[in-house]
C-alpha positions as CSV (number, residue, x, y, z in Angstrom):
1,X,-23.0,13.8,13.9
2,X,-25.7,11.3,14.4
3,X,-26.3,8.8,11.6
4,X,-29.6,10.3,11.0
5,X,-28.2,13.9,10.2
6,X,-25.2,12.3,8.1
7,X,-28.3,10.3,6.2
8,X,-30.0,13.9,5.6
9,X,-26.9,15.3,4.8
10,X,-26.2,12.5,2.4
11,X,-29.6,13.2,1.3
12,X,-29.0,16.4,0.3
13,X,-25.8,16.4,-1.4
14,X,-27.4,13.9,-3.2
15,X,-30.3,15.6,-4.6
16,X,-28.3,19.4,-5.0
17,X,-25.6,17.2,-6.9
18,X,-22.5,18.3,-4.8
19,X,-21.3,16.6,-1.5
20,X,-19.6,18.7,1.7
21,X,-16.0,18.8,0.8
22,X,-15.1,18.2,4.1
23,X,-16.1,15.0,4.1
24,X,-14.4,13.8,0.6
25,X,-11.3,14.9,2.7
26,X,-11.6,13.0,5.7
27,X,-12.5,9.9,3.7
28,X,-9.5,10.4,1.6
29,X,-7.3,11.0,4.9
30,X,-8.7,8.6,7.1
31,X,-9.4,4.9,6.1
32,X,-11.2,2.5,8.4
33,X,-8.6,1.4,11.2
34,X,-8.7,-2.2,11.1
35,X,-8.6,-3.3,15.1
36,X,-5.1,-5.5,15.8
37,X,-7.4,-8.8,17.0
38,X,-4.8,-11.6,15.1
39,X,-2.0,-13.7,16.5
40,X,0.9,-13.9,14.1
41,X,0.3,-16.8,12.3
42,X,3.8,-17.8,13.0
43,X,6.5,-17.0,16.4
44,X,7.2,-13.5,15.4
45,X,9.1,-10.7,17.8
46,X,6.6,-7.8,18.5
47,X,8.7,-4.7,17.1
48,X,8.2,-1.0,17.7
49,X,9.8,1.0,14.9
50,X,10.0,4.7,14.8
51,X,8.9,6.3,11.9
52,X,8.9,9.8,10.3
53,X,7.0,11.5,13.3
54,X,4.7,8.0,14.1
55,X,5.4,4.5,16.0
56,X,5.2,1.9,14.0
57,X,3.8,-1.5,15.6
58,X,5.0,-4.6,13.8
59,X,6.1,-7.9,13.6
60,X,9.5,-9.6,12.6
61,X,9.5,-13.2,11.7
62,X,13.0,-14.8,11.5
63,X,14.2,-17.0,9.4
64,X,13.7,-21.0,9.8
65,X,17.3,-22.3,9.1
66,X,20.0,-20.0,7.3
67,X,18.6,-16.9,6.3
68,X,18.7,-16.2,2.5
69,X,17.1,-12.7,2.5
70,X,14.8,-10.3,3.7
71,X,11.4,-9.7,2.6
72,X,9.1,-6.5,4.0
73,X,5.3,-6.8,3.9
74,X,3.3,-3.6,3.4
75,X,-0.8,-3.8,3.7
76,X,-3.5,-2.4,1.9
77,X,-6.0,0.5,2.8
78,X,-8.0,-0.2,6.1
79,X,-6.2,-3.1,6.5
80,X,-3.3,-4.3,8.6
81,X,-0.2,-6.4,8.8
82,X,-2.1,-9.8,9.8
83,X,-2.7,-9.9,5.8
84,X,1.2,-11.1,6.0
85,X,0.1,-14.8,6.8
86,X,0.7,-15.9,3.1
87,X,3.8,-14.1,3.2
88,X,4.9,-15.2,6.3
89,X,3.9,-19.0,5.6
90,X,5.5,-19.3,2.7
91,X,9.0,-17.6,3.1
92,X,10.1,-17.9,6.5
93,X,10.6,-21.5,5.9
94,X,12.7,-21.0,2.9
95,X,15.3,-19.0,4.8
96,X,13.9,-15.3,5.0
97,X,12.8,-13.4,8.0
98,X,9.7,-11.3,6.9
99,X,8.6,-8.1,8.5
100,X,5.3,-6.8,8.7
101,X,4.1,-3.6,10.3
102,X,0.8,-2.1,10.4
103,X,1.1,1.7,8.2
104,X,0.8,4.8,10.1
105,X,-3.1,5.5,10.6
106,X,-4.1,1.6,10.8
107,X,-4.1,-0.9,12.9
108,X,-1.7,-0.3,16.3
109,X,0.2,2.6,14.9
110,X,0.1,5.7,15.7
111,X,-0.5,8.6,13.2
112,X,-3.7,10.1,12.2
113,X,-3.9,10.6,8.6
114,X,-2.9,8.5,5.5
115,X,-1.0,10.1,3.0
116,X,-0.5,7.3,0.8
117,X,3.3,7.0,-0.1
118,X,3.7,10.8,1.2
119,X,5.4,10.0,4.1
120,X,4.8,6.3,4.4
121,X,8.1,6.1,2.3
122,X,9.7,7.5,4.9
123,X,8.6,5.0,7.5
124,X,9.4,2.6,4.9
125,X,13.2,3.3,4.7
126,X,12.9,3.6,8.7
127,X,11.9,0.1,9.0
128,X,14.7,-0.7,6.7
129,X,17.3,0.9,8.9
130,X,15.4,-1.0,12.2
131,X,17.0,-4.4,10.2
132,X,20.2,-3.4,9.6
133,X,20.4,-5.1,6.1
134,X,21.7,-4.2,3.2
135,X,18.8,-5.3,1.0
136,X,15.1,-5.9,1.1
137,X,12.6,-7.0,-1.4
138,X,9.3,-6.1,-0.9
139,X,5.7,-7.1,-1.2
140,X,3.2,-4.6,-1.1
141,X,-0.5,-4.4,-1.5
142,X,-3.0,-1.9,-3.0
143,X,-1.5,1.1,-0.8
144,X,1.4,-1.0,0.5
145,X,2.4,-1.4,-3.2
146,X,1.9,2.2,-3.6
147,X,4.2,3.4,-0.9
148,X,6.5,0.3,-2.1
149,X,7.4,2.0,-5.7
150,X,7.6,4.9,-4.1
151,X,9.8,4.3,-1.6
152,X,11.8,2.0,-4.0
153,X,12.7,5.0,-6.1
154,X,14.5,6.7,-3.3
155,X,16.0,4.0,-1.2
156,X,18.9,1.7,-2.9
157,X,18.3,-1.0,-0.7
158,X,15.1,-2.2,-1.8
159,X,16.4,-4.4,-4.7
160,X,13.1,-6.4,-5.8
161,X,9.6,-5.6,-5.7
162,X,6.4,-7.4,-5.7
163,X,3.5,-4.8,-5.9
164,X,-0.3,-5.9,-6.4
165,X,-3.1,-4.0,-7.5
166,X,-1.2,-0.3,-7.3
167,X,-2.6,2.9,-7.6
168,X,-0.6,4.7,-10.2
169,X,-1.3,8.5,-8.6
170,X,-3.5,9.5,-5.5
171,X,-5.8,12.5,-8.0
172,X,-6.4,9.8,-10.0
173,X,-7.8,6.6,-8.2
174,X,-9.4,9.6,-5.5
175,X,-11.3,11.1,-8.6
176,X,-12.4,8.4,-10.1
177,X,-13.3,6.5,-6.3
178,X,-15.4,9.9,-5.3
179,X,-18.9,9.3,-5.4
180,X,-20.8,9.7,-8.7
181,X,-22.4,12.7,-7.1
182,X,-19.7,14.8,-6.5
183,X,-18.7,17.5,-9.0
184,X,-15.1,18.1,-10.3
185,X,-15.4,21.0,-7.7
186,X,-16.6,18.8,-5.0
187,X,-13.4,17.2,-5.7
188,X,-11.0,19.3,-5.9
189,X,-11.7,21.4,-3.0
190,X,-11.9,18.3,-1.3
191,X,-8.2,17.5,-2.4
192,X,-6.7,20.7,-1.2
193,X,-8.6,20.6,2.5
194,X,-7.0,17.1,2.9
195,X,-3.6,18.4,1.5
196,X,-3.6,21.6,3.8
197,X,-4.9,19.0,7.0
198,X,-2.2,16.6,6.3
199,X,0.3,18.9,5.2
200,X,1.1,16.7,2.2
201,X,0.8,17.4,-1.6
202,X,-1.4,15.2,-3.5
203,X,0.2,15.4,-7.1
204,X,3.6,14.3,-5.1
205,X,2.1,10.8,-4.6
206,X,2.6,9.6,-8.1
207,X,4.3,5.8,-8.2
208,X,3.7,6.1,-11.9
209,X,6.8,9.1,-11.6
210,X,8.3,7.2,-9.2
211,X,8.5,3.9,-11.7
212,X,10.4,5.8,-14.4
213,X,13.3,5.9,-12.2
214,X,13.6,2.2,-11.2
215,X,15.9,0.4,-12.5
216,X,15.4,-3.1,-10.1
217,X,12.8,-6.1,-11.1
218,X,9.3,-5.2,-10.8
219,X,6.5,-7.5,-11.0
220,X,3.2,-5.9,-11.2
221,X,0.0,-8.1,-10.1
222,X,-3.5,-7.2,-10.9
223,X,-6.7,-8.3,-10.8
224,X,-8.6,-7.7,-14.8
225,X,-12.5,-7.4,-12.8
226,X,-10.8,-4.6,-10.1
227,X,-13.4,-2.0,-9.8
228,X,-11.9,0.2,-6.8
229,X,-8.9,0.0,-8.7
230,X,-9.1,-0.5,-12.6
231,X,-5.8,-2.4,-13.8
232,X,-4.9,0.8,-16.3
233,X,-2.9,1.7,-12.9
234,X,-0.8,-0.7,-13.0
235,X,-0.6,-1.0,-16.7
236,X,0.9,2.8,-16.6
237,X,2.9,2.0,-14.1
238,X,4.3,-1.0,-15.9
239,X,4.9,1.4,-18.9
240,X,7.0,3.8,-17.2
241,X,9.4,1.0,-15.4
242,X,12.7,1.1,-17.0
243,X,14.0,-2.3,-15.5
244,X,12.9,-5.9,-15.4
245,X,9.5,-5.8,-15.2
246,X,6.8,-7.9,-16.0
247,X,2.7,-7.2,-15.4
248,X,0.5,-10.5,-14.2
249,X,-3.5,-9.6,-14.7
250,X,-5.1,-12.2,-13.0
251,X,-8.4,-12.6,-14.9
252,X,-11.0,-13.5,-12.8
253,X,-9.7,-11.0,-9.4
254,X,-11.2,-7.9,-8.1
255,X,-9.0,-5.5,-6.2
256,X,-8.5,-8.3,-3.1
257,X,-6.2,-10.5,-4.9
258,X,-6.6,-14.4,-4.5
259,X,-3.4,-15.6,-5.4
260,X,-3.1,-19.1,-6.2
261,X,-0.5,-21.7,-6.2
262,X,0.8,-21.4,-9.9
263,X,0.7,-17.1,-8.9
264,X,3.3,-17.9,-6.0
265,X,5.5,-19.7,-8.1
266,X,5.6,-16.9,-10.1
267,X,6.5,-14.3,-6.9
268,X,9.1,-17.3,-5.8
269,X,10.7,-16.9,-9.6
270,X,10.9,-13.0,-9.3
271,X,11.7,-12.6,-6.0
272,X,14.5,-15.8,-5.4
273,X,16.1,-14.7,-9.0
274,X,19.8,-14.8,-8.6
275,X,19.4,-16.7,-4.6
């Protein structure tokens, strides 16, 4: 389709009020794909995981002295794992190696749809069995902290988690992201042409479920001005946690969190507790 029939098109749905489903599904299913350009911002092994059905392109930074832990990184929507340079930066040199992979439909891995904890748990507990560790914590962002809580809730070995700016179920943040011209019905069929593409079921990506059956720390972190993203996700994900938990809104941060020195120190406290 040439830009000037998807204009029209646009065009249309626009003034009929109702948009092609088609395409609300293959925006749901198929973020941006952020190119791989970055170096790692530290010496890192280049690591090949194998995932539930997708290769998994990654990075594994080791530890700078005696290693104290293990920390995975998951990235946000259309993004990929060079958003680990905080991460990395500020952990590796305190003992822990840090792995950071890009998700399966972005940057270098393969896979062709996002399904938004669906199966990305899967390739979550995957890269946990490439380490051969007993525990992780994890950060995770936007979808990464999505796919974190839900993984989290299946797999015993991730023991903390750091999510920011969560999505607390896909029908949700997709309904209320769709644009203001598409009807409920626009919607909804939409939904259930990605779901029978993907072969995934959309009410099954819920981390808001997934919460009520952690029992680890949880610190939730989210920005009060998000507008992709509004922070009642994470507040009703915070409300369903049943362990340690603890919600950050950071006052003056959209959905692309700035965190700041005196933020860190409050990831350091949550995530070195007991170390």
């Amino acid at each position: 389709m040439s830009r000037l029939t998807a204009l029209l098109a646009l065009l249309l749905g626009l003034l009929s009020g109702c948009m092609p489903p088609s395409w609300g599904a293959a925006a749901l299913l198929h973020p941006s794909r952020k190119p791989m350009t970055d170096a790692p911002p530290l010496p890192a092994e280049a690591v090949e995981i194998a995932g539930d059905g997708v290769i998994l392109k990654g990075w594994l930074f080791r530890a700078a002295g005696e290693r104290r832990g293990t920390i995975v990184y998951l990235h946000g929507s259309a993004d990929n794992r060079a958003s680990v340079v905080g991460v990395a930066k500020r952990y590796v040199p305190r003992g822990y190696d840090v792995l950071a992979y890009d998700s399966r439909a972005h940057g270098d891995s393969t896979g062709d749809a996002c399904t938004y904890g669906y199966y990305e748990k899967h390739d979550l507990a995957k890269a946990i069995d490439s380490l051969k560790v007993p525990v992780v914590a994890v950060i995770g962002v936007s979808l990464g902290a999505a796919v974190a809580i839900q993984a989290a809730a299946e797999d015993p070995r991730v023991t903390r988690l750091v999510a920011i700016s969560t999505f607390s179920d896909l029908r949700t943040v997709a309904t209320e992201r769709a644009p203001f011209f598409a009807s409920a019905g626009n919607i909804r069929e939409a939904i259930a042409i990605a779901e029978k593409q993907a072969n995934f079921v959309v009410d099954d990506v819920s981390p808001v479920r997934a919460a009520a059956r952690l029992s680890i720390p949880v610190l939730l972190i989210h920005g009060v001005v998000d507008r992709e993203t509004p922070p009642a996700h994470s507040e009703r994900v915070h409300q369903a946690l049943k362990g340690p938990k603890r919600l950050l809104l950071l006052p003056k941060s959209g959905h692309a969190v700035s965190l700041d020195e005196a933020t860190w120190r409050i990831i350091d406290e949550w995530l070195l507790q007991g170390k």
